[in-house]
DRENDO-1510 file (C-alpha; in Angstrom, 1 decimal, always signed):
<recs>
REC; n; res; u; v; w
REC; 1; UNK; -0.7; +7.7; -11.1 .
REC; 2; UNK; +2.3; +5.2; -10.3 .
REC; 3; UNK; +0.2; +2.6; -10.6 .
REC; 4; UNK; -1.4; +3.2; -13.8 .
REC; 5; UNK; +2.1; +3.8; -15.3 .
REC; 6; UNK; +2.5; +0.8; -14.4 .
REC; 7; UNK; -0.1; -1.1; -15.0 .
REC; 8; UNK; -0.1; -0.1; -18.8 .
REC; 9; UNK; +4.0; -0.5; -19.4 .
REC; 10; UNK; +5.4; -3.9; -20.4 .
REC; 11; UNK; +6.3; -3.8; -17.0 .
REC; 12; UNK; +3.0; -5.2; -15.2 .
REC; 13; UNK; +3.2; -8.7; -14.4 .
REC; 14; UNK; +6.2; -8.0; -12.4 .
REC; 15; UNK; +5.8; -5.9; -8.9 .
REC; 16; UNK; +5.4; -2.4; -8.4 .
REC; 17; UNK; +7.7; -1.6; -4.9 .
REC; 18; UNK; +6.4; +1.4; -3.2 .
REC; 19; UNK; +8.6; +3.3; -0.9 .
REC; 20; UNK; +7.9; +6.2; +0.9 .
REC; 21; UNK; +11.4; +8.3; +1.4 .
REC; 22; UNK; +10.0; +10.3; +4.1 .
REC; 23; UNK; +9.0; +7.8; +6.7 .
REC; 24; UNK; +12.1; +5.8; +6.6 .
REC; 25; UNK; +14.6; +6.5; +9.4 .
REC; 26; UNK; +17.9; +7.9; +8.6 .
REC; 27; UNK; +19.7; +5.0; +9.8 .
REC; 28; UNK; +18.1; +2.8; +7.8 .
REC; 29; UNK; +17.5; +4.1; +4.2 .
REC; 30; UNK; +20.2; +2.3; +3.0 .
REC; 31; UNK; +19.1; -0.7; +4.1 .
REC; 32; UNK; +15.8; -0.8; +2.7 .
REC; 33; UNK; +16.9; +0.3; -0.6 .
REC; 34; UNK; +19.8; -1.9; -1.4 .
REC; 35; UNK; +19.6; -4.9; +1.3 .
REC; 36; UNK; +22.6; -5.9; +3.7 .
REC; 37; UNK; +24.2; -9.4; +4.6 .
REC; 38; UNK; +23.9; -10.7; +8.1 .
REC; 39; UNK; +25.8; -9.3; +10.4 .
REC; 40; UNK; +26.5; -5.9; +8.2 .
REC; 41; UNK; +25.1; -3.8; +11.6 .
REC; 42; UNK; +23.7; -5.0; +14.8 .
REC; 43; UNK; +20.7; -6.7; +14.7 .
REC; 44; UNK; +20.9; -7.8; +11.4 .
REC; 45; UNK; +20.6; -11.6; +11.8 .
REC; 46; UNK; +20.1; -12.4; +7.7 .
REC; 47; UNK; +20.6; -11.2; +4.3 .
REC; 48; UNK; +17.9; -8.8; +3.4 .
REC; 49; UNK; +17.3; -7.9; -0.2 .
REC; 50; UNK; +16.7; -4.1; -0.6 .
REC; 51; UNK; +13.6; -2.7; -2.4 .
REC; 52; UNK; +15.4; -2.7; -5.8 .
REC; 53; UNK; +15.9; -5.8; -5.7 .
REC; 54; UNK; +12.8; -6.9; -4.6 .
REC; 55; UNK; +11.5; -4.7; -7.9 .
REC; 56; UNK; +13.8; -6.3; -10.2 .
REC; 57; UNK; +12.4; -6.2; -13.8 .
REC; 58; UNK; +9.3; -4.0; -12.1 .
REC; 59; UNK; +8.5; -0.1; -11.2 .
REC; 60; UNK; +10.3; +0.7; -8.3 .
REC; 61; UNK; +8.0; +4.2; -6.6 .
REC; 62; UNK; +9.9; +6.4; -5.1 .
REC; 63; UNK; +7.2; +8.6; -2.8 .
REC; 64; UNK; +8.3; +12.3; -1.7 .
REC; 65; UNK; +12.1; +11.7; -3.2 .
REC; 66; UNK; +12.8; +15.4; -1.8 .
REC; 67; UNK; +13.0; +14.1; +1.5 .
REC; 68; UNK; +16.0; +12.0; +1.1 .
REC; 69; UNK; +19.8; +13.1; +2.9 .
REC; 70; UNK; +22.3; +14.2; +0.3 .
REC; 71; UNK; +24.5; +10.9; +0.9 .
REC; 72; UNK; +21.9; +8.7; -0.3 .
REC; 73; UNK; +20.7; +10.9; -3.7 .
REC; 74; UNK; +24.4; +10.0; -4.9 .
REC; 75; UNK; +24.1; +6.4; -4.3 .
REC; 76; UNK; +20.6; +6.6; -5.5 .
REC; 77; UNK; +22.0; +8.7; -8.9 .
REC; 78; UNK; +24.8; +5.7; -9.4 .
REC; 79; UNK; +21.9; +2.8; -9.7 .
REC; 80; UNK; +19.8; +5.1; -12.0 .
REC; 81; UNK; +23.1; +5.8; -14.2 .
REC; 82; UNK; +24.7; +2.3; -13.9 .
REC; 83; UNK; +22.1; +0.4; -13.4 .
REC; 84; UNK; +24.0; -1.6; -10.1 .
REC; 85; UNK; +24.9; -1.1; -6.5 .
REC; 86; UNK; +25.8; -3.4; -3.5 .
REC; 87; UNK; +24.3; -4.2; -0.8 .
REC; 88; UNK; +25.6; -3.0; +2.6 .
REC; 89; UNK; +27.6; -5.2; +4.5 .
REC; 90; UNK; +29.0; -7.2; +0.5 .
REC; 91; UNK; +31.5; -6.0; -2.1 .
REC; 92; UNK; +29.4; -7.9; -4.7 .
REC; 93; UNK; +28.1; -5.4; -7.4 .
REC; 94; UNK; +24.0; -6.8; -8.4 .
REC; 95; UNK; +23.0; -5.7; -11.1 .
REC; 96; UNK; +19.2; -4.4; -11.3 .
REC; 97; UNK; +16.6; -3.2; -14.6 .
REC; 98; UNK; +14.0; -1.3; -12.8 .
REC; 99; UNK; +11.9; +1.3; -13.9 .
REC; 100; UNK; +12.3; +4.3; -11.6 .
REC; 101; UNK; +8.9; +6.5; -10.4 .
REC; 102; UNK; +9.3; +9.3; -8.2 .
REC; 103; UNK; +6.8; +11.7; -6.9 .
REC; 104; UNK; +7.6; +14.9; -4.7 .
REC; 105; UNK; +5.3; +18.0; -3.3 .
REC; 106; UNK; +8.6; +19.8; -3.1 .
REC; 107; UNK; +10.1; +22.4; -5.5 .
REC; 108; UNK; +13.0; +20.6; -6.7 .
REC; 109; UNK; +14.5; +23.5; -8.6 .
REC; 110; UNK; +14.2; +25.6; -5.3 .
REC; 111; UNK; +15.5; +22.5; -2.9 .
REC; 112; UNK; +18.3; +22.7; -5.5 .
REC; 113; UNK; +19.4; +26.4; -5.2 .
REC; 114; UNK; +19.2; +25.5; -1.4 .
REC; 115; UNK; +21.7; +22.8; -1.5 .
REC; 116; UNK; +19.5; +20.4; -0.3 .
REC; 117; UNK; +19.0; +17.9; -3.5 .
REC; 118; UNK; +21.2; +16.9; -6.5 .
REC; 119; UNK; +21.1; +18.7; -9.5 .
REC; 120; UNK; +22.6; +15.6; -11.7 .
REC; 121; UNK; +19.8; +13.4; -9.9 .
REC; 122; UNK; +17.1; +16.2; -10.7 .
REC; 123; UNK; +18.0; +15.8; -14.6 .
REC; 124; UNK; +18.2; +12.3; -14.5 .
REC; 125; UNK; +14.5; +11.6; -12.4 .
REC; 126; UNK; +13.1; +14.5; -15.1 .
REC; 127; UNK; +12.9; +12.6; -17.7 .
REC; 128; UNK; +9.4; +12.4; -18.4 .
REC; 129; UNK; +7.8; +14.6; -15.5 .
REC; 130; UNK; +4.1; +14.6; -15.1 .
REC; 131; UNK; +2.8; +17.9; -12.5 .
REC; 132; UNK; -0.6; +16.7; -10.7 .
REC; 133; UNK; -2.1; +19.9; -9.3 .
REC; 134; UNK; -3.0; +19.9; -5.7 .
REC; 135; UNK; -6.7; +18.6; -5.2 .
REC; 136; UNK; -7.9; +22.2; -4.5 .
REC; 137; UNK; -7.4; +22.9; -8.0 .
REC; 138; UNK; -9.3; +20.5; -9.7 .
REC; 139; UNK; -12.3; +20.2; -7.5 .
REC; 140; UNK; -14.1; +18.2; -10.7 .
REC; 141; UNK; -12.3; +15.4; -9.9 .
REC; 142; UNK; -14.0; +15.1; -6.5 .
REC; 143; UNK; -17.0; +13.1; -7.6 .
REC; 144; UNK; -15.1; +10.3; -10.0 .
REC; 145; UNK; -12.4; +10.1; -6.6 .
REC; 146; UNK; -15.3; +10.4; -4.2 .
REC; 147; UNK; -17.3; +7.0; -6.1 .
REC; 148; UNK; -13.9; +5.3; -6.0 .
REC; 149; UNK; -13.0; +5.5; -2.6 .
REC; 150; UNK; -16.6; +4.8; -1.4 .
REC; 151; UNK; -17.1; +2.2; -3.4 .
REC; 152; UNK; -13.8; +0.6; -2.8 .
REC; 153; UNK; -14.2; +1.2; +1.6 .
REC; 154; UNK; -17.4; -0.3; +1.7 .
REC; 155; UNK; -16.4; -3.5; -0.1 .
REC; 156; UNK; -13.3; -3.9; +1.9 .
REC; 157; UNK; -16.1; -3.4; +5.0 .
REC; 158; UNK; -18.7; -5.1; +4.3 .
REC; 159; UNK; -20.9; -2.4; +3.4 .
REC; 160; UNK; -23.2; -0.8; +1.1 .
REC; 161; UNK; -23.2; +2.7; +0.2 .
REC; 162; UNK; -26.1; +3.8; -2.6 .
REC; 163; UNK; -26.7; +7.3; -1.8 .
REC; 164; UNK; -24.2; +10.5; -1.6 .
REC; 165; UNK; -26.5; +13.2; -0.5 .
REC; 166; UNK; -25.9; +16.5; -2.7 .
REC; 167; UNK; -24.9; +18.3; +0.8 .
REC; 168; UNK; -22.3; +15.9; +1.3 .
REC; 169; UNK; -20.9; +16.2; -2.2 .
REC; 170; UNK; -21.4; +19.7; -2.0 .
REC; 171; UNK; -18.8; +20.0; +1.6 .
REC; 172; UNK; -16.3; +17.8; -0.2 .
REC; 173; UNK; -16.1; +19.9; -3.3 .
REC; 174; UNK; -16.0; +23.2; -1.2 .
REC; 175; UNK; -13.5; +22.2; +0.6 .
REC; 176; UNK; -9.4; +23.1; +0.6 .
REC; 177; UNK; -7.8; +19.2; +1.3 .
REC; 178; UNK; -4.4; +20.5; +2.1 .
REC; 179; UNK; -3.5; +16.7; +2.9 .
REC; 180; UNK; -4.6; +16.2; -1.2 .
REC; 181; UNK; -5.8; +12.8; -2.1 .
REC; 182; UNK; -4.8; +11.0; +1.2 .
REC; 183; UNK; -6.9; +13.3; +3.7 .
REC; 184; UNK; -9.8; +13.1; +0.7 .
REC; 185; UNK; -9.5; +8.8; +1.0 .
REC; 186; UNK; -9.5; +9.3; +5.3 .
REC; 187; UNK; -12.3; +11.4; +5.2 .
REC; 188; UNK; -14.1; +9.2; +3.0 .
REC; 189; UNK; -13.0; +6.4; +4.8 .
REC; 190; UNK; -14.4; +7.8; +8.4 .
REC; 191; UNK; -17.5; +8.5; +6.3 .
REC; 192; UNK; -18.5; +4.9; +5.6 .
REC; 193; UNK; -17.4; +3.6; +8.9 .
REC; 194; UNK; -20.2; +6.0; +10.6 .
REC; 195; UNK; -22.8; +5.7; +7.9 .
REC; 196; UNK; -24.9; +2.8; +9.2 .
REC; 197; UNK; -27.7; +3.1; +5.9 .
REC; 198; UNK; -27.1; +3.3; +2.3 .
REC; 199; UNK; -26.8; +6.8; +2.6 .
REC; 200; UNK; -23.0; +8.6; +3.1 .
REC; 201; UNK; -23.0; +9.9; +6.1 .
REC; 202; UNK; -19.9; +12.8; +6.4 .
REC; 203; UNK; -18.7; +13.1; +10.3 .
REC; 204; UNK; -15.7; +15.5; +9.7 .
REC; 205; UNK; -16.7; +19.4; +9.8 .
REC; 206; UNK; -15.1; +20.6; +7.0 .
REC; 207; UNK; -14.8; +24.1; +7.2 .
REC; 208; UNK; -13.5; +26.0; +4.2 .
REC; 209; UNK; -9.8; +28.0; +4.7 .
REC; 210; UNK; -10.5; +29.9; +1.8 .
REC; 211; UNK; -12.0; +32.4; +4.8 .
REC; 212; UNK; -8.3; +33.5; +5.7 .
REC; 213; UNK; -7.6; +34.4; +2.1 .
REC; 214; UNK; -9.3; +37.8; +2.4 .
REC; 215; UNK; -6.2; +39.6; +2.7 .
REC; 216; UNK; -3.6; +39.8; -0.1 .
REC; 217; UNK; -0.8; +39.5; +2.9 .
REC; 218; UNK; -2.4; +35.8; +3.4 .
REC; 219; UNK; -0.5; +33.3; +1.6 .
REC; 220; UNK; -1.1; +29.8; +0.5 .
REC; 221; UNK; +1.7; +28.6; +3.4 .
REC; 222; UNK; +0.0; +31.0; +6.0 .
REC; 223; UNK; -3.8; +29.0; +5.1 .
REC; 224; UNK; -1.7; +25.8; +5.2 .
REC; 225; UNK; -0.6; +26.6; +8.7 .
REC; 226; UNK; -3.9; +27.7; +10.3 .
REC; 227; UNK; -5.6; +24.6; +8.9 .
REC; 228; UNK; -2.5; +22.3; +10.4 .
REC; 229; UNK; -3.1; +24.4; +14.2 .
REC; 230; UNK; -6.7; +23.9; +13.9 .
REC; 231; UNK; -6.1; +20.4; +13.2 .
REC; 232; UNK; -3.5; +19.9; +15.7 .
REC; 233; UNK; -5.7; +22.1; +18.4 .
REC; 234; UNK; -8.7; +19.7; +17.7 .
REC; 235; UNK; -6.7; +16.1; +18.3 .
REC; 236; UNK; -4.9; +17.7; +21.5 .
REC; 237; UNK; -1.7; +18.3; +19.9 .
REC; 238; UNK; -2.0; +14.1; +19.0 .
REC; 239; UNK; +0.5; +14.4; +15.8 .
REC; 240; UNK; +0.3; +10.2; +14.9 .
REC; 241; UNK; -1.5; +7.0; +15.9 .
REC; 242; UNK; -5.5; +6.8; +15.4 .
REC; 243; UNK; -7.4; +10.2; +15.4 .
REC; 244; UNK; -4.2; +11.8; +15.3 .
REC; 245; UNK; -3.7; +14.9; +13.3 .
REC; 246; UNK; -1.8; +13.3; +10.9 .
REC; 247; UNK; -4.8; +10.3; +10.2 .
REC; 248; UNK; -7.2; +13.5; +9.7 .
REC; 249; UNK; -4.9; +15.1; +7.3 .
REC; 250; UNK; -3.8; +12.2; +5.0 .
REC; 251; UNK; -0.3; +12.7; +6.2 .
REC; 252; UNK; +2.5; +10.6; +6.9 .
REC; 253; UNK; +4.2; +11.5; +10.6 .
REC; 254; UNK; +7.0; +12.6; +9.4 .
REC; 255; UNK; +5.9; +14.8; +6.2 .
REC; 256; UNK; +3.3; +16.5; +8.9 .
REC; 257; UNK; +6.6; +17.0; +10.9 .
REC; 258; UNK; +8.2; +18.2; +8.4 .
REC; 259; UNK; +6.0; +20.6; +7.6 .
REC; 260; UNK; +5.4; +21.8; +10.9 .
REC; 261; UNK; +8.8; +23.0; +10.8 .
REC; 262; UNK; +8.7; +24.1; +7.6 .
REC; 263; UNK; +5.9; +26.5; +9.1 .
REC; 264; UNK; +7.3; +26.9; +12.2 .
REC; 265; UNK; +4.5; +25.3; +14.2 .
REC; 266; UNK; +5.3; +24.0; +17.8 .
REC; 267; UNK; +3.4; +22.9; +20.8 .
REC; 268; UNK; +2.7; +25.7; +23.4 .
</recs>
């Protein structure tokens, strides 16, 4: 989506900068941001220019904003209002134009009430919002993203993929993708890697967690959770690196942390 923003704004022949807020550490959000000078921290032997510079006259995408520490929403509110910040380390303001994306699976309203994001920032990122249900709810999608990816894997591999097989189609669209569009693209990806022919061949059993929605007590969060346990059960509690539970979902480590958590999963 940020990309197609993008791509059609008067913005396009300058960069789109993506940044994902929850995989950066704490320590050094700041720094990737806005840049520092040398010798701002230890270890910092030159000037690095932040990601808003970098996107300077470009779209600067902001991935899962909600996961960002109070202290850096305000700094982040003063470049959207004013347009200029400095980086860490120089008492030189740089000025920046760059158009601000942001994308979040979190209910900002509710993070709000909870004290945990800004409600000046909120109004100034909602602007122009654009809600993109969850995969699950618009399963005829699946074939147009399911061509895409496939077609796009087996270029970058050397491959050629004619044939989906109406079974294969038929798991993908039956199936919940709790890890959305990411786990959908790993899946696919996994696919092509192990399909040897022109034909799709699917390697993950994808079972369906509608199953656990029998009861009214059941939840979306509790169908969430079993699906994350039987994911984490089946990689040996492996939460990143390859085959981890986080590659199978189309996670990031730290949103599948996060949300572990959030759910109050943890190792026996």
């Amino acid at each position: 989506m940020a990309r197609s923003v993008h791509d059609l704004s008067l913005r396009k022949n300058r960069g789109l900068v993506k940044v994902n807020c929850s995989t950066l550490p704490a320590n050094l959000i700041e720094s990737e941001l806005f840049g520092h000078e040398k010798g701002s921290f230890t270890g910092s032997q030159s000037r690095y220019l932040g990601r808003f510079e970098v996107a300077h006259g470009g779209t600067l995408f902001l991935d899962e904003i909600g996961e960002l520490p109070l202290e850096m929403q305000a700094k982040l509110l003063r470049v959207i209002q004013d347009g200029e910040f400095e980086r860490l380390g120089s008492s030189q303001t740089i000025k920046v134009d760059t158009r601000i994306i942001a994308a979040t699976n979190r209910n900002l309203e509710e993070e709000i009430r909870m004290g945990r994001f800004r409600e000046d920032l909120w109004y100034r990122l909602n602007v122009f919002p654009i809600t993109l249900p969850p995969l699950r709810d618009r399963l005829d999608d699946i074939p147009l993203l399911v061509e895409f990816f496939v077609k796009k894997i087996a270029k970058r591999m050397g491959k050629t993929i004619e044939l989906i097989p109406v079974s294969v189609m038929t798991a993908l669209q039956n199936y919940h993708w709790p890890g959305n569009v990411r786990e959908l693209e790993n899946v696919l990806e996994r696919a092509v890697i192990n399909s040897s022919g022109p034909k799709l061949r699917l390697v993950d059993e994808l079972k369906k967690p509608f199953k656990y929605l029998s009861s009214g007590a059941n939840t979306l969060a509790s169908v969430e959770r079993e699906h994350i346990l039987r994911v984490l059960e089946q990689t040996n509690w492996k939460v990143s690196g390859k085959d981890s539970a986080a590659e199978i979902l189309g996670l990031d480590r730290s949103t599948l942390r996060v949300r572990m958590a959030k759910l109050k999963i943890e190792k026996p």
